[in-house]
N, C-alpha and C positions, 0 to 999 in steps of 0.2 A: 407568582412565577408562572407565567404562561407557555406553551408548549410552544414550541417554533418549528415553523414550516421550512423547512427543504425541496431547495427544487430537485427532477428525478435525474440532471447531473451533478450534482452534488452529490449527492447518495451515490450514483453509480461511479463516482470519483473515488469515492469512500472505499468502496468496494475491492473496487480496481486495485487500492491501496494492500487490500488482504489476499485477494486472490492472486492477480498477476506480479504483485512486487513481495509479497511475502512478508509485510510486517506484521506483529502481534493483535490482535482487535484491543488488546488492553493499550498499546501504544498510539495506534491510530484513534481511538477514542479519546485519549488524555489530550492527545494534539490538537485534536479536530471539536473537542469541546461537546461529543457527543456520547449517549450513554452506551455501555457495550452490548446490550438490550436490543439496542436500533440499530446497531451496526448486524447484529445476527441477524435482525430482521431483516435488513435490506439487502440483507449477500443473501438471504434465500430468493427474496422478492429479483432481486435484479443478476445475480451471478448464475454463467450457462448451465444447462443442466451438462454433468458429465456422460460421455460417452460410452463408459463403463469397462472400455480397455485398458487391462496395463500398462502400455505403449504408452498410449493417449496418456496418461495418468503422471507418468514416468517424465514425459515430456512436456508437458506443460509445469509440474514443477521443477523442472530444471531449467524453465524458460521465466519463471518465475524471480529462483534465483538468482541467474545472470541477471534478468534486471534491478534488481537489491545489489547487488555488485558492483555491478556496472555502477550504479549511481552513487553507491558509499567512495567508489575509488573517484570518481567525480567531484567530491565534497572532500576529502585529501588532498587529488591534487590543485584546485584554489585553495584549501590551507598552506599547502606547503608553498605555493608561489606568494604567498600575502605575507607568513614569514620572513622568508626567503629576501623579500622587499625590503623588509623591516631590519634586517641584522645589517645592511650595506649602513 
């Protein structure tokens, strides 16, 4: 079993996945077929250093949020319209 290479947006897609949309590194690894190992590593290697304000802090995980949100209620509603299709 040989090691596979990653290009550096892949990994910072990866990243993006943890830091700005808030999912678990154990869930994004399962999906993404990567170890959680690498993913730690490459949120150091590639995610921004923080600002160190509370604010700041405060607000980007809330920003983070909204986007897991946002996107879960996205994936509802095309379930419910694909249903919804289905019971006519």
């Amino acid at each position: 079993m040989g090691k596979a290479n990653f290009s550096d947006d892949f990994k910072r897609d990866a990243v993006a996945q943890i830091t700005e949309r808030g999912y678990p590194v154990a869930e994004v690894s399962k999906r993404l077929g990567v170890s959680s190992h690498s993913l730690y590593a490459w949120k150091k290697k590639f995610s921004q250093p923080s600002g160190g304000d509370d604010k700041d802090l405060e607000i980007r995980r809330l920003k983070r949020e909204l986007a897991r949100v946002t996107e879960e209620r996205d994936i509802l509603k095309k379930a419910t319209a694909y249903f919804a299709r289905d019971a006519k």
